[in-house]
C-alpha positions as a Markdown table, in Angstrom:
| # | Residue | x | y | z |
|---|---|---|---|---|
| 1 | Unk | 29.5 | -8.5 | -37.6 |
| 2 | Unk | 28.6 | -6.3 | -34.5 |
| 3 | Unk | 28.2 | -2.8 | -34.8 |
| 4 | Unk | 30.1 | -0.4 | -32.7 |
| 5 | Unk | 28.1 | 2.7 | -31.6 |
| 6 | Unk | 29.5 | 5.1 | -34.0 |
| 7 | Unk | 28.2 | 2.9 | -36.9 |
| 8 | Unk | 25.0 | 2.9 | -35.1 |
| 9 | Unk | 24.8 | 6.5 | -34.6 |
| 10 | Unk | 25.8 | 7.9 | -38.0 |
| 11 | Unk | 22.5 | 6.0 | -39.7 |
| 12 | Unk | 20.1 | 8.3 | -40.5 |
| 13 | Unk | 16.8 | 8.3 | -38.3 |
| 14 | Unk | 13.4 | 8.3 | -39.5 |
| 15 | Unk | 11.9 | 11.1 | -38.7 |
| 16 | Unk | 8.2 | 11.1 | -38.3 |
| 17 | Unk | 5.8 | 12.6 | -40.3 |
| 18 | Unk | 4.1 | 16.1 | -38.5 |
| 19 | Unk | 0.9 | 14.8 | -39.6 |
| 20 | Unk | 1.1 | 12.0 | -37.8 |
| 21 | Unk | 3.0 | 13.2 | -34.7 |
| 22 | Unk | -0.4 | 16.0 | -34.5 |
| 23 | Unk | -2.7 | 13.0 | -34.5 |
| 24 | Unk | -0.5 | 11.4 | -31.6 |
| 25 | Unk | -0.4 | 14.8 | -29.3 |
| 26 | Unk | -4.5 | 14.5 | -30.7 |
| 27 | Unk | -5.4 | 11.6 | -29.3 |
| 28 | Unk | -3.0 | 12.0 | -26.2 |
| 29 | Unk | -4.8 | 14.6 | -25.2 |
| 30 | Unk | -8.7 | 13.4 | -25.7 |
| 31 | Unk | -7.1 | 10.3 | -23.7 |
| 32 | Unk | -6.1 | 12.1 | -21.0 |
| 33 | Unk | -9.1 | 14.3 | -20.9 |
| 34 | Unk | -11.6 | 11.3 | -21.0 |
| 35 | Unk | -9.3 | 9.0 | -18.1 |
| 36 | Unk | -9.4 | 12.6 | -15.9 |
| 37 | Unk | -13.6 | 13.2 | -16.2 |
| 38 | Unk | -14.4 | 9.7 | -16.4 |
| 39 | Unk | -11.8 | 7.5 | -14.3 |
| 40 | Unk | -10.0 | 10.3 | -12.2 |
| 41 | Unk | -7.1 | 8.8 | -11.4 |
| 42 | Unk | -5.4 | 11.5 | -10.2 |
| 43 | Unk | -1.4 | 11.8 | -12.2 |
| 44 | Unk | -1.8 | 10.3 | -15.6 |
| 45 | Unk | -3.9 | 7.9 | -16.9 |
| 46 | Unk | -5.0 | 4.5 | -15.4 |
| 47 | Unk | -3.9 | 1.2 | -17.1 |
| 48 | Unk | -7.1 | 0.6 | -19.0 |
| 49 | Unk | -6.7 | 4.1 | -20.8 |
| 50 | Unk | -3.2 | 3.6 | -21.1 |
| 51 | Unk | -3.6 | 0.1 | -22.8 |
| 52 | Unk | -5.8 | 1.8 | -25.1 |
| 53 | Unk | -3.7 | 4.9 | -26.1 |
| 54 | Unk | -0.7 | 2.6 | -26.4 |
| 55 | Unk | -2.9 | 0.1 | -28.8 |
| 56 | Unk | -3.8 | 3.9 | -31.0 |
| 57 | Unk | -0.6 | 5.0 | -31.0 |
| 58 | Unk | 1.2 | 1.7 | -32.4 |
| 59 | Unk | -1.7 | 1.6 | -35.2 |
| 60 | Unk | -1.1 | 5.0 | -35.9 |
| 61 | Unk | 3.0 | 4.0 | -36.3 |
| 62 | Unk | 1.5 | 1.1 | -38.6 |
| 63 | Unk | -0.9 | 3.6 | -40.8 |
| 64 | Unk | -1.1 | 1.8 | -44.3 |
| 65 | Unk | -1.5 | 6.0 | -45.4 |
| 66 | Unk | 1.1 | 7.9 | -43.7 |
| 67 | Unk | 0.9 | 11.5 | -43.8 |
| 68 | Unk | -1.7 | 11.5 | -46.6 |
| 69 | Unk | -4.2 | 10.1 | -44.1 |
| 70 | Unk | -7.5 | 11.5 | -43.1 |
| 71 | Unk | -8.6 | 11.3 | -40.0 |
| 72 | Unk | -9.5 | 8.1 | -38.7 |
| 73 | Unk | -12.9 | 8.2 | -38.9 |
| 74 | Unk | -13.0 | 9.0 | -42.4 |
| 75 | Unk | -10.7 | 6.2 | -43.5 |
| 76 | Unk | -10.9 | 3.7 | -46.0 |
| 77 | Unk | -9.0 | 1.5 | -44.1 |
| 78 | Unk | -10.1 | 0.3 | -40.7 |
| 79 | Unk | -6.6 | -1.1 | -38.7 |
| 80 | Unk | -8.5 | -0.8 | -35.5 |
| 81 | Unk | -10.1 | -4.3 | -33.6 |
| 82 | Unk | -13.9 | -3.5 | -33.4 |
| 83 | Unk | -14.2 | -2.8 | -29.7 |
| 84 | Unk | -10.9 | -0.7 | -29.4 |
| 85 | Unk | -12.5 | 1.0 | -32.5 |
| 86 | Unk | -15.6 | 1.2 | -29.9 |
| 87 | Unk | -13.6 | 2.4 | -26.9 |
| 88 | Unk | -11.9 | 5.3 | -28.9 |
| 89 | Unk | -15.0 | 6.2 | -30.1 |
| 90 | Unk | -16.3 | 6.7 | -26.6 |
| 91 | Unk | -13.2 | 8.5 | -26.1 |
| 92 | Unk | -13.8 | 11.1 | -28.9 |
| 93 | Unk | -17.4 | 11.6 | -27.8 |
| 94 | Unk | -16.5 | 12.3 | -24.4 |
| 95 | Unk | -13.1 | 14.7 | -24.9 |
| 96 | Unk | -14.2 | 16.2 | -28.5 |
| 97 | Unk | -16.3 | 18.7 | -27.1 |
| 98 | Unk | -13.9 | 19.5 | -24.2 |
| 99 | Unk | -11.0 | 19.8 | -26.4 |
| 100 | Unk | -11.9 | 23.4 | -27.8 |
| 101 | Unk | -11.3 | 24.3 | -24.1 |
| 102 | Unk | -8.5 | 22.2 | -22.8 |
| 103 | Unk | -6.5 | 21.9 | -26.1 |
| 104 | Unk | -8.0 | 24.6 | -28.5 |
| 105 | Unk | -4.7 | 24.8 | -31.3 |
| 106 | Unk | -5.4 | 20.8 | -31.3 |
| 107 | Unk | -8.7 | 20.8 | -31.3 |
| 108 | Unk | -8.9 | 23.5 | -34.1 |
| 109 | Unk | -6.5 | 21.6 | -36.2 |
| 110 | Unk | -8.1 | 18.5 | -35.7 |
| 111 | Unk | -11.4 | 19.9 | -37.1 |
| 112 | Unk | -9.3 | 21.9 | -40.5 |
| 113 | Unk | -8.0 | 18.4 | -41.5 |
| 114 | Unk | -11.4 | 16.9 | -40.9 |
| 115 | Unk | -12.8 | 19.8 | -43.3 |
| 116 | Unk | -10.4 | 19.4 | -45.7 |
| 117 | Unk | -10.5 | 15.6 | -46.4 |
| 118 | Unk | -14.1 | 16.0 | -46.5 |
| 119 | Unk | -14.3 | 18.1 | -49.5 |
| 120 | Unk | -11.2 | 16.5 | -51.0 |
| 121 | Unk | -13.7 | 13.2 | -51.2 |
| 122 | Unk | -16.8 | 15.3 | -52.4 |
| 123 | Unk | -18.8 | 16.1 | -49.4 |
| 124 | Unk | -19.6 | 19.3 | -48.1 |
């Protein structure tokens, strides 16, 4: 049977965890700031960063841990292809150290969850 749009629009939506939706804006941003010092393609990012923050977004709709996940670097669980895993971690060397001045709530953020699944898993 078909559904009419009213049946459609009383579902209720999943809503997306915060954690999640931070590491999204995260890793939009050190995307962005990596395509505009590397690449410079003016408005936006070219294709080839694009193809790449589309691939880290869709594994980071896919995470096996949900909001309960460290960061990706510190995970258990590797969902990314060995040389997208390699192109983000050029990414993150680049725009890391930038962020702090283009994206300093981010950044900060970034670095508190980083801290704190770090000692939750015994390091210092």
């Amino acid at each position: 049977m078909a559904e009419t749009g009213n049946e459609a629009e009383s579902r209720p939506e999943r809503t997306e965890d915060p954690h999640i939706a931070l590491e999204k804006r995260t890793i939009g941003a050190m995307v962005g700031i990596y395509c505009r010092g590397r690449h410079s393609p003016g408005e936006g990012i070219c294709s080839e960063c694009r193809e790449l923050l589309d691939y880290a977004l869709a594994r980071l709709d896919r995470c096996p841990m949900g909001g309960d996940k460290s960061t990706c670097a510190q995970c258990s669980v590797h969902c990314y292809r060995p040389e997208m895993r390699a192109r983000v971690k050029e990414v993150m060397r680049f725009a890391g150290p930038r962020m702090v001045y283009r994206h300093p709530v981010l950044a900060l953020r970034h670095r508190l969850h980083w801290l704190k699944h770090r000692r939750q898993n015994g390091r210092k």
